[in-house]
PyMOL Python script that loads the backbone (N, CA, C, O; Angstrom):
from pymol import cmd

cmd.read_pdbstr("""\
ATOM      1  N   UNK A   1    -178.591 235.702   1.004  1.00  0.00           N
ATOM      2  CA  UNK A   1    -177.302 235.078   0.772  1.00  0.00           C
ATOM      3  C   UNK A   1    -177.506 233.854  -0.131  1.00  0.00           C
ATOM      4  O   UNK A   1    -178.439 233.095   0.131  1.00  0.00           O
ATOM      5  N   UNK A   2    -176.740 233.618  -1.126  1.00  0.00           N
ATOM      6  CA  UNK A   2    -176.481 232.613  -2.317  1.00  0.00           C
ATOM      7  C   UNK A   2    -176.330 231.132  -1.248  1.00  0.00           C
ATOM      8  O   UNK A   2    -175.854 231.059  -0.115  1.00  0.00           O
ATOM      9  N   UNK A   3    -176.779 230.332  -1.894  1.00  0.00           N
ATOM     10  CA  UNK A   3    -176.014 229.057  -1.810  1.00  0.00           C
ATOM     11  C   UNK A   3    -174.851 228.688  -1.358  1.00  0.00           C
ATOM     12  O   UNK A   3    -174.068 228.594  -2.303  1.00  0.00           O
ATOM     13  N   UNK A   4    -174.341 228.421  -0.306  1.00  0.00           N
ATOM     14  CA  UNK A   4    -172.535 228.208  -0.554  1.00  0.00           C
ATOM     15  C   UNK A   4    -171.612 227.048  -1.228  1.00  0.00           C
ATOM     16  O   UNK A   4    -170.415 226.890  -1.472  1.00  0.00           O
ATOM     17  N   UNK A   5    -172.858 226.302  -1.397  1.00  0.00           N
ATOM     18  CA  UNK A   5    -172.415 225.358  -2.800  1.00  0.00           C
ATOM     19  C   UNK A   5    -172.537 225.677  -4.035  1.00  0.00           C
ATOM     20  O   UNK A   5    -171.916 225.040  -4.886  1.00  0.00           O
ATOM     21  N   UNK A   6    -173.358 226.720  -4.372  1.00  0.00           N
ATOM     22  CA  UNK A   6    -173.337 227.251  -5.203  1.00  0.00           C
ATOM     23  C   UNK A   6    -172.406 228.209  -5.722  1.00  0.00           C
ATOM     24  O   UNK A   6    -172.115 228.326  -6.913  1.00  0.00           O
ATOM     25  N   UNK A   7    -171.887 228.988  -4.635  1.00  0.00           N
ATOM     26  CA  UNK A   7    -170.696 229.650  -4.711  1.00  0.00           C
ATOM     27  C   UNK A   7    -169.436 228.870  -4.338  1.00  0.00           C
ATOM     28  O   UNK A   7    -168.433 229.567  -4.185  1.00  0.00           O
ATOM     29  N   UNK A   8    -169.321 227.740  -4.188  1.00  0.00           N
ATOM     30  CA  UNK A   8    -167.915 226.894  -4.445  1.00  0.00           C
ATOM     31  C   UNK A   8    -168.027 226.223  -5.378  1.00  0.00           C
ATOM     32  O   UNK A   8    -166.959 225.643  -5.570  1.00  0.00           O
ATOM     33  N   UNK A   9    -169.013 225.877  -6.348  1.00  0.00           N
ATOM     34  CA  UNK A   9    -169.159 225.553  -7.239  1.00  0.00           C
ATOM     35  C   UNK A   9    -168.067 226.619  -8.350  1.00  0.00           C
ATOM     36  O   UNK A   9    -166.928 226.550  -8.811  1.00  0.00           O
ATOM     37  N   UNK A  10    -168.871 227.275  -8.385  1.00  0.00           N
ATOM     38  CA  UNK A  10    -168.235 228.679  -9.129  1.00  0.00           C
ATOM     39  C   UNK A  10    -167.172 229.244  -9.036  1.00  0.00           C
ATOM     40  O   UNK A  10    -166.685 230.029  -9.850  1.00  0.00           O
ATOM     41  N   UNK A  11    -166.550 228.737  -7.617  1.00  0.00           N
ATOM     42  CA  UNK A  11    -164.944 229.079  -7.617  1.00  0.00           C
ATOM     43  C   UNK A  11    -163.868 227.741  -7.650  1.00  0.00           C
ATOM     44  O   UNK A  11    -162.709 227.696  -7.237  1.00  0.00           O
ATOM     45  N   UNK A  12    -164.813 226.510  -8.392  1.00  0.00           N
ATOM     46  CA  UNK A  12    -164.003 225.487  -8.650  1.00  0.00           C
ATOM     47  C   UNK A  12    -163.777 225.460 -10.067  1.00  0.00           C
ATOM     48  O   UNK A  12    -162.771 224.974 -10.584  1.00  0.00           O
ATOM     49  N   UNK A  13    -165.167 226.236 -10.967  1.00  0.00           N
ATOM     50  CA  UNK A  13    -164.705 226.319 -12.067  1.00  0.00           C
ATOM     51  C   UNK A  13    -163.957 227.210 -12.408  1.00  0.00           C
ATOM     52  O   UNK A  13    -163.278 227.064 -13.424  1.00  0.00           O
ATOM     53  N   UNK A  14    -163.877 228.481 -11.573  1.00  0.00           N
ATOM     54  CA  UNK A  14    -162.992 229.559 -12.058  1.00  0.00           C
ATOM     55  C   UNK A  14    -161.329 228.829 -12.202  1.00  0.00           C
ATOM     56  O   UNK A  14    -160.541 229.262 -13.042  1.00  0.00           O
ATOM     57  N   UNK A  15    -161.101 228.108 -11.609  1.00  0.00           N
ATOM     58  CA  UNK A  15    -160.431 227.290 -10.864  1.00  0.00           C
ATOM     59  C   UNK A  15    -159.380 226.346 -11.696  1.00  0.00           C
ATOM     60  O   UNK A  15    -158.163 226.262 -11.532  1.00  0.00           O
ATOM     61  N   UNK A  16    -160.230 225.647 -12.657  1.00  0.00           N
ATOM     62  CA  UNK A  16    -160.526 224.767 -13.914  1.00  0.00           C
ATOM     63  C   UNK A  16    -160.517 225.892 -14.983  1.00  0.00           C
ATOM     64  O   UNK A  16    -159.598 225.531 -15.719  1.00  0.00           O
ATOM     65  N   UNK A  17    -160.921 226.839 -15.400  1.00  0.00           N
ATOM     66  CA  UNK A  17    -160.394 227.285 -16.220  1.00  0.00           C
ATOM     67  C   UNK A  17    -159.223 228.566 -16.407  1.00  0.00           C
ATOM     68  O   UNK A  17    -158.961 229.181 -17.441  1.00  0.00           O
ATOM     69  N   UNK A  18    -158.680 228.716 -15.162  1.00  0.00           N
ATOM     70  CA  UNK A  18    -157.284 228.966 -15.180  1.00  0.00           C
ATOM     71  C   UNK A  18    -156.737 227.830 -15.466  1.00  0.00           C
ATOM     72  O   UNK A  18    -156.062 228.068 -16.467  1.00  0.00           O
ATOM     73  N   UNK A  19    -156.598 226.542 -15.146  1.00  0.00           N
ATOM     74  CA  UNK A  19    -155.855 225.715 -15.229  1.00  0.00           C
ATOM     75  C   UNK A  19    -156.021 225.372 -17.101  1.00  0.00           C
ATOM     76  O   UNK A  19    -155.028 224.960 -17.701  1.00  0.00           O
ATOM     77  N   UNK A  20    -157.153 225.565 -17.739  1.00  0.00           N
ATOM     78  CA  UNK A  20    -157.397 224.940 -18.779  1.00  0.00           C
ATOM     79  C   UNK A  20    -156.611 226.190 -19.586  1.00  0.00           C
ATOM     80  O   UNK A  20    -155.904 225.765 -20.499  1.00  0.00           O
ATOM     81  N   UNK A  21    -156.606 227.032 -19.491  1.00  0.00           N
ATOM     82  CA  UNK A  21    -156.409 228.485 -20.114  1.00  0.00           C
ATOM     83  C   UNK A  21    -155.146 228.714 -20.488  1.00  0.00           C
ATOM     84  O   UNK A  21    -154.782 229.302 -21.506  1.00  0.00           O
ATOM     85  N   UNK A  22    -154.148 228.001 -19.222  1.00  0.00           N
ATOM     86  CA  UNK A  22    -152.220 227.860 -19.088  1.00  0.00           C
ATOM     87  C   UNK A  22    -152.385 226.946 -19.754  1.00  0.00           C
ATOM     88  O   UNK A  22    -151.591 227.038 -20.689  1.00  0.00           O
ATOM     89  N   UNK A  23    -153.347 225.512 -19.893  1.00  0.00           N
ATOM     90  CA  UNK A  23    -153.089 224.485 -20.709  1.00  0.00           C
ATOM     91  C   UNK A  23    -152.819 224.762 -22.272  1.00  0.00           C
ATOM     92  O   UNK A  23    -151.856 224.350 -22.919  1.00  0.00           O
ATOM     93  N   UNK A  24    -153.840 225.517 -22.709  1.00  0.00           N
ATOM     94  CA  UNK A  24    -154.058 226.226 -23.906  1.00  0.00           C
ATOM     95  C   UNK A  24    -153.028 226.830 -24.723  1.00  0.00           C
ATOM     96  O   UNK A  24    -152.698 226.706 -25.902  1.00  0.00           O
ATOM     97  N   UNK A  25    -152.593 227.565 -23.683  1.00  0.00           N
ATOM     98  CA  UNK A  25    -151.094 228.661 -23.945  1.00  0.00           C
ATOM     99  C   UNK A  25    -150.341 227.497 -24.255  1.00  0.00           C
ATOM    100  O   UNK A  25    -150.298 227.118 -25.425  1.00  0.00           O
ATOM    101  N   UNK A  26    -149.869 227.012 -23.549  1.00  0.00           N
ATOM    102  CA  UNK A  26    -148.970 225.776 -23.698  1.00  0.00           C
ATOM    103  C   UNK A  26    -149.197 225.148 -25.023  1.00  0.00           C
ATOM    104  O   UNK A  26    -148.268 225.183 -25.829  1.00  0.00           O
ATOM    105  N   UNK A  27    -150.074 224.702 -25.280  1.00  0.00           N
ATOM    106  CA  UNK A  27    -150.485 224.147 -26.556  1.00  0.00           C
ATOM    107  C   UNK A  27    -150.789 225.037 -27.319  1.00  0.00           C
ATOM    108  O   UNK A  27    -151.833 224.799 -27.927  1.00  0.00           O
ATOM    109  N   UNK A  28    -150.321 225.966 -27.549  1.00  0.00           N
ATOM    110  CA  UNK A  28    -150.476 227.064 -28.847  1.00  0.00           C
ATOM    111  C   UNK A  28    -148.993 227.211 -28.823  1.00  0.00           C
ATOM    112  O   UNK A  28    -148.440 227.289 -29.920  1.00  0.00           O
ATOM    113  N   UNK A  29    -148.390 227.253 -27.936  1.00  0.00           N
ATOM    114  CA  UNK A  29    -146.780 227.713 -27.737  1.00  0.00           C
ATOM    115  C   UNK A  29    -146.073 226.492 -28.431  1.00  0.00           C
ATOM    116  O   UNK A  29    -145.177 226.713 -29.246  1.00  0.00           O
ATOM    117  N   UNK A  30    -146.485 225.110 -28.101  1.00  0.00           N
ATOM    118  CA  UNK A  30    -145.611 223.783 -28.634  1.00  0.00           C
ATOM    119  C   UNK A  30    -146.307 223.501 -30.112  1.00  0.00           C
ATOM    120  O   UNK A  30    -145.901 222.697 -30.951  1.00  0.00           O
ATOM    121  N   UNK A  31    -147.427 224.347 -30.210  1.00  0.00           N
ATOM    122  CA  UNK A  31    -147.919 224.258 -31.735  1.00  0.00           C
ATOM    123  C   UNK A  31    -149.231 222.790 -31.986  1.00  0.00           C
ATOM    124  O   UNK A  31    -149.351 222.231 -33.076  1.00  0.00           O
ATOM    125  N   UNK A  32    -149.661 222.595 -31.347  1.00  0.00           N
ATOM    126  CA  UNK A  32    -150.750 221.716 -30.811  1.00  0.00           C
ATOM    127  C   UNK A  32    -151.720 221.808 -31.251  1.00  0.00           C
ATOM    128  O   UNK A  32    -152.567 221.822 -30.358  1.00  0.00           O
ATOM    129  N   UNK A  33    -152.244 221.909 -32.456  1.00  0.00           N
ATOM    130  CA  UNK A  33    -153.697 222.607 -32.704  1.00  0.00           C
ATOM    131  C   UNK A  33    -155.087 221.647 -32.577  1.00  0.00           C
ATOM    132  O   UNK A  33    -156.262 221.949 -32.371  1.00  0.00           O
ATOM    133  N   UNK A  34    -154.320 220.184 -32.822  1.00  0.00           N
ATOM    134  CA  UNK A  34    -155.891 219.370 -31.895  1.00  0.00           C
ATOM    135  C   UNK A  34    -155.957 219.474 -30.820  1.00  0.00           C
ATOM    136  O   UNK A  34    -157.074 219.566 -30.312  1.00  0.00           O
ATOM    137  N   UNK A  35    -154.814 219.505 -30.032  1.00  0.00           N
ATOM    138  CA  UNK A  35    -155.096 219.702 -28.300  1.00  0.00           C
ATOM    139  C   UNK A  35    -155.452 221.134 -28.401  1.00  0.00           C
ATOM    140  O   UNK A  35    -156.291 221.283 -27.512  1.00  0.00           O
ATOM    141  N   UNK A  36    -155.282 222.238 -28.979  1.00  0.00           N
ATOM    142  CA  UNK A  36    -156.101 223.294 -28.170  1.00  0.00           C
ATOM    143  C   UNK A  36    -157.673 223.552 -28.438  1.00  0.00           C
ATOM    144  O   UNK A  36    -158.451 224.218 -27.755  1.00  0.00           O
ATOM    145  N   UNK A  37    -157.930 222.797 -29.690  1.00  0.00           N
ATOM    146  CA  UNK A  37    -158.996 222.640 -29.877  1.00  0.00           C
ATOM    147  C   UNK A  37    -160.058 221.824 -28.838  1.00  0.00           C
ATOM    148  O   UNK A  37    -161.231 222.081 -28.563  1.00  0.00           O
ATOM    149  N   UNK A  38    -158.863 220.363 -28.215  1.00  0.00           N
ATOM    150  CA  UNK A  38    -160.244 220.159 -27.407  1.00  0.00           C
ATOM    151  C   UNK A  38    -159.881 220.681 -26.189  1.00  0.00           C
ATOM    152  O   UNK A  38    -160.401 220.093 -25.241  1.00  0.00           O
ATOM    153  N   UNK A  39    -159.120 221.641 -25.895  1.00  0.00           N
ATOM    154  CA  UNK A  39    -159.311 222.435 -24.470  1.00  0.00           C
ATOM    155  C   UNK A  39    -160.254 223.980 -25.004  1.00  0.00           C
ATOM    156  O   UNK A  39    -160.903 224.476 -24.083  1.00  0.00           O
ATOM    157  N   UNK A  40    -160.318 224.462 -25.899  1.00  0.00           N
ATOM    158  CA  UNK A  40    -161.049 225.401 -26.416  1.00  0.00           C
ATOM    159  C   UNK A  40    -162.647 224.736 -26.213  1.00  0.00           C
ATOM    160  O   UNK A  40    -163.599 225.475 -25.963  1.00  0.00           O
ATOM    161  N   UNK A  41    -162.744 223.761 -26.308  1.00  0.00           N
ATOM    162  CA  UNK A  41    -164.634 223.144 -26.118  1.00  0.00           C
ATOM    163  C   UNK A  41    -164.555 222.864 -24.668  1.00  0.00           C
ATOM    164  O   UNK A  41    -165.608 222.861 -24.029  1.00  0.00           O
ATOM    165  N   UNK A  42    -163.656 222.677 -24.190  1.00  0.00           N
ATOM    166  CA  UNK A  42    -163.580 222.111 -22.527  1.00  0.00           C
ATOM    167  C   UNK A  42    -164.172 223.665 -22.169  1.00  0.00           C
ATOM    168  O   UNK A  42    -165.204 224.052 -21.619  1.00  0.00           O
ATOM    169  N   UNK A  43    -163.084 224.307 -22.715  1.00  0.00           N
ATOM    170  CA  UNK A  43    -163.318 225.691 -21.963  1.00  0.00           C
ATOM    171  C   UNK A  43    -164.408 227.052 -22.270  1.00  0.00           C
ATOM    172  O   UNK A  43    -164.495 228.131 -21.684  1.00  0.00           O
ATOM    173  N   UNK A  44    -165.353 226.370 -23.707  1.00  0.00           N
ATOM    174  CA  UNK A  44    -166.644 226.910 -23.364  1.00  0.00           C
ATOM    175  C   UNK A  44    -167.152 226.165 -22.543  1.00  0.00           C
ATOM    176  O   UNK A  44    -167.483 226.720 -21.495  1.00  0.00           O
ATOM    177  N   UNK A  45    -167.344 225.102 -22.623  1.00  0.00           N
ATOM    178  CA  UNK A  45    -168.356 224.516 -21.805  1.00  0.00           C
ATOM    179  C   UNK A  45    -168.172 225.160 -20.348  1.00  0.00           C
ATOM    180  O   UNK A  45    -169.045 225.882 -19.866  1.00  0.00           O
ATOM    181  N   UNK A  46    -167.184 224.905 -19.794  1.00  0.00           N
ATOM    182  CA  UNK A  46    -166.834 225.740 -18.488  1.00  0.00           C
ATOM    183  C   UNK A  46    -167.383 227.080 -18.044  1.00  0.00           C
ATOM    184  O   UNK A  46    -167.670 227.486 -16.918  1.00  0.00           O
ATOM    185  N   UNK A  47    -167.460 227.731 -19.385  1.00  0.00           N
ATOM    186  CA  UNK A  47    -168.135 228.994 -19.412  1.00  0.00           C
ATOM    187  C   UNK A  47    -169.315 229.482 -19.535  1.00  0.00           C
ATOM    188  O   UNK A  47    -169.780 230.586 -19.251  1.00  0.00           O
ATOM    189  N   UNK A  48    -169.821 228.416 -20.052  1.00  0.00           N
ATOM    190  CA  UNK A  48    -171.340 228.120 -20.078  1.00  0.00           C
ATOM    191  C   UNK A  48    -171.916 227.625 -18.438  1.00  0.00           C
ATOM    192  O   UNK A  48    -172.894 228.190 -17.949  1.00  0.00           O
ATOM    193  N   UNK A  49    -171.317 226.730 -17.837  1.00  0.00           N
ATOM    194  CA  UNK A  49    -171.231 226.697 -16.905  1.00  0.00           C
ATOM    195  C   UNK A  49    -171.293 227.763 -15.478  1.00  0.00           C
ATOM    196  O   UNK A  49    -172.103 227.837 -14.554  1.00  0.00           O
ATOM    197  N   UNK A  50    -170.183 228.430 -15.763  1.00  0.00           N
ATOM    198  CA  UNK A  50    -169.882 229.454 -14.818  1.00  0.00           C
ATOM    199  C   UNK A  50    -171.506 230.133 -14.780  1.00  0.00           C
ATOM    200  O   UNK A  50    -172.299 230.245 -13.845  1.00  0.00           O
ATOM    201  N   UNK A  51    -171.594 230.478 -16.072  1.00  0.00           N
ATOM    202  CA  UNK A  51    -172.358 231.897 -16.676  1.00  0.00           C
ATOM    203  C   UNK A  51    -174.063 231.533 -16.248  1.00  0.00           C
ATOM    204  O   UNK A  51    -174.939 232.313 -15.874  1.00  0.00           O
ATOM    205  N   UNK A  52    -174.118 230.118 -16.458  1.00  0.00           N
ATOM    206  CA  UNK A  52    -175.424 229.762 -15.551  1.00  0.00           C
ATOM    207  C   UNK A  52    -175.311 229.273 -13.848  1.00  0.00           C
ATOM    208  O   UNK A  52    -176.298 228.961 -13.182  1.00  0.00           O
ATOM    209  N   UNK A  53    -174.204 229.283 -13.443  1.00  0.00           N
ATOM    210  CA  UNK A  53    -174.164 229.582 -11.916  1.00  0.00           C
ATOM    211  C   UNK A  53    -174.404 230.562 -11.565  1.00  0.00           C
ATOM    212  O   UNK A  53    -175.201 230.777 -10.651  1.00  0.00           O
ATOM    213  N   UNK A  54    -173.619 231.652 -12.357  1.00  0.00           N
ATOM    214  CA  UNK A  54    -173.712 233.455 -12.014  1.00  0.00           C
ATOM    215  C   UNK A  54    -174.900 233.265 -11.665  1.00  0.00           C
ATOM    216  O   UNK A  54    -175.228 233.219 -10.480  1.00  0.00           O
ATOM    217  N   UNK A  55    -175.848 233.106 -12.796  1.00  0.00           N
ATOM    218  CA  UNK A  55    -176.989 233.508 -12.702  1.00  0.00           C
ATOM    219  C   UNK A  55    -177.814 232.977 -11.465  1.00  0.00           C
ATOM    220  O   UNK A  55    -178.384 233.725 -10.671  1.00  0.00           O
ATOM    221  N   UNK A  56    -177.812 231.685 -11.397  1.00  0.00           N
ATOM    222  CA  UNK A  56    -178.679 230.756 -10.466  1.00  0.00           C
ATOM    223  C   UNK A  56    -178.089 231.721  -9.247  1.00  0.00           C
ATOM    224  O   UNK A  56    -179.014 231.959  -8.471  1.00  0.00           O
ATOM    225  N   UNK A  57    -177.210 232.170  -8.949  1.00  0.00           N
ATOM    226  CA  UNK A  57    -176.316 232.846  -7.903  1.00  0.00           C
ATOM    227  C   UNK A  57    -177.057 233.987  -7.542  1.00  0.00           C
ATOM    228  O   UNK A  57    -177.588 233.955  -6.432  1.00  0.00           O
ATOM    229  N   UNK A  58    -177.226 235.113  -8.330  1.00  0.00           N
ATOM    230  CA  UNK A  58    -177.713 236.530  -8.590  1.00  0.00           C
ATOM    231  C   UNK A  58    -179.134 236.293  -8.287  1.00  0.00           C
ATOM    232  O   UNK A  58    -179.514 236.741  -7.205  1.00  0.00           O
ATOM    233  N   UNK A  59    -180.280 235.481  -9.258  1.00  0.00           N
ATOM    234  CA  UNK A  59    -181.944 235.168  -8.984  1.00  0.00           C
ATOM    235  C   UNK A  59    -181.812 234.485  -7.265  1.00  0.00           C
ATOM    236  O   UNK A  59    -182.539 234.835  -6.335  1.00  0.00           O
ATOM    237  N   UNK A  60    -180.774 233.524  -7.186  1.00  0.00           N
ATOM    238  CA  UNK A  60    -181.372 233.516  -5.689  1.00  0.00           C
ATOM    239  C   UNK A  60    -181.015 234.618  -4.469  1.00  0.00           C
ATOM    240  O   UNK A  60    -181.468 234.615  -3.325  1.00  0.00           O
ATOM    241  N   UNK A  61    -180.209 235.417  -4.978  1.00  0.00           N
ATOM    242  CA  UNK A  61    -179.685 236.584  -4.023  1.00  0.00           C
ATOM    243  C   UNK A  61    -181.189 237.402  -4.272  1.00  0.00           C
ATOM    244  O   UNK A  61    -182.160 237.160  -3.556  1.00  0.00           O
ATOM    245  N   UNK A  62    -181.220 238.193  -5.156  1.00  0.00           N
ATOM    246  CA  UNK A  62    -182.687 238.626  -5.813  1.00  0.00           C
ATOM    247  C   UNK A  62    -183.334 238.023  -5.555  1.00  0.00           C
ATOM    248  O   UNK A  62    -184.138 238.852  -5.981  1.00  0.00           O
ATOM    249  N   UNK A  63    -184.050 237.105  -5.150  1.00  0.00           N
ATOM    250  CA  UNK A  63    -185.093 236.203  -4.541  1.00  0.00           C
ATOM    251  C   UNK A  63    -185.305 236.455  -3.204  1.00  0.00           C
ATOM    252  O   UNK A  63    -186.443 236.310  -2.758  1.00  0.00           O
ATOM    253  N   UNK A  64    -184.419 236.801  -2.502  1.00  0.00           N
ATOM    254  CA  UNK A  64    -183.948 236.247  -1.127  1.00  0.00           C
ATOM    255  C   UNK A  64    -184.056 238.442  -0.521  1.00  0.00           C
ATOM    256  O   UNK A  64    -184.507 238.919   0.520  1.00  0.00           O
ATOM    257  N   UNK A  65    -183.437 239.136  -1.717  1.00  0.00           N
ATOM    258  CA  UNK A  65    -183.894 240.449  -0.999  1.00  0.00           C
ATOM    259  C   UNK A  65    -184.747 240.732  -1.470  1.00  0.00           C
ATOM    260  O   UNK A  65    -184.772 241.962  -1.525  1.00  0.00           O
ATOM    261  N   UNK A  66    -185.847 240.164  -2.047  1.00  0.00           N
ATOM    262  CA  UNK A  66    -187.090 240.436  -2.695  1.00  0.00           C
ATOM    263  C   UNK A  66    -188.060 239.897  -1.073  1.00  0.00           C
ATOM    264  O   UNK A  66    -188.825 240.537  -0.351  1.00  0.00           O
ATOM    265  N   UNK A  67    -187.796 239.135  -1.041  1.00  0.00           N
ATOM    266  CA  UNK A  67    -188.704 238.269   0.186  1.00  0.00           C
ATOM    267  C   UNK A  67    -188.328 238.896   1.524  1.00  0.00           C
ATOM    268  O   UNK A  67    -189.036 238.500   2.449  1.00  0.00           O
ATOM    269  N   UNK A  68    -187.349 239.812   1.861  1.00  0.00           N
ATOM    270  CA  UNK A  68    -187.046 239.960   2.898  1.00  0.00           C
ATOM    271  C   UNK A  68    -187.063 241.771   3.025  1.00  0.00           C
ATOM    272  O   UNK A  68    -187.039 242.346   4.113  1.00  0.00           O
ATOM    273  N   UNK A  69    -187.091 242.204   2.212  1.00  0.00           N
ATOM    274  CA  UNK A  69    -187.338 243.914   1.957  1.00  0.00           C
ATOM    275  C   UNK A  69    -188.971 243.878   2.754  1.00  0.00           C
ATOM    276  O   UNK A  69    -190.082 243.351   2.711  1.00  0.00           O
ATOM    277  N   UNK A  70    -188.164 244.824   3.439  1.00  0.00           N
ATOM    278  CA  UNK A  70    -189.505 245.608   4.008  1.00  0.00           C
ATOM    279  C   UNK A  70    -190.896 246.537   3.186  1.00  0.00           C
ATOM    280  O   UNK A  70    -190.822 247.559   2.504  1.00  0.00           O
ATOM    281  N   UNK A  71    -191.752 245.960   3.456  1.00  0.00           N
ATOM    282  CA  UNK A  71    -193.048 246.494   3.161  1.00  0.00           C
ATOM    283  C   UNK A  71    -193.310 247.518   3.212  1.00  0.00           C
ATOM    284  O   UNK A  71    -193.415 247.990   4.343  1.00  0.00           O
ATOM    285  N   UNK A  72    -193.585 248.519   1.888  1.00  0.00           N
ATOM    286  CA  UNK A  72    -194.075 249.919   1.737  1.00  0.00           C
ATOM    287  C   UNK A  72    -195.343 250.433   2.954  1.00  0.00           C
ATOM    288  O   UNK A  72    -196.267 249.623   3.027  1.00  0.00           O
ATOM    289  N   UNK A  73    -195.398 250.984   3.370  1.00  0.00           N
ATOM    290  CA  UNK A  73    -196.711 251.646   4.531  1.00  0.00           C
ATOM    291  C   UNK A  73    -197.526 252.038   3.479  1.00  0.00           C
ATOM    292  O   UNK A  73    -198.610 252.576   3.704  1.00  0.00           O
TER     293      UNK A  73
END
""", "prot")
cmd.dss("prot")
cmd.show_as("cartoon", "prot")
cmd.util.cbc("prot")
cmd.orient("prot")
């Protein structure tokens, strides 16, 4: 089993970038093109983010049934 800070981590950013994503819309809709620009870098970064939680998420799950799988006879 993952981290569970690790996995609320990851569902705070999912979290944050719904919120950044409606921001976006919004500011493409009122015609905004510096504001969507800096929610467009907010919202890689976020994704960059996520995408190395996944991971840290997945290697320690994989870690964890690596160490705990039963031994070939």
């Amino acid at each position: 089993m993952a981290d569970p800070r690790l996995e609320d981590h990851a569902v705070g950013v999912e979290l944050q970038l719904t919120e950044l994503n409606e921001e976006l819309e919004r500011a493409r809709v009122q015609g905004r093109p510096e504001r969507m620009r800096e929610l467009e870098v907010e919202i890689a970064a976020l994704q960059d983010d996520l995408a190395a939680t996944a991971e840290r998420i997945v290697t320690e799950t994989w870690h964890e049934a690596e160490v705990h799988a039963p031994h070939p006879i």
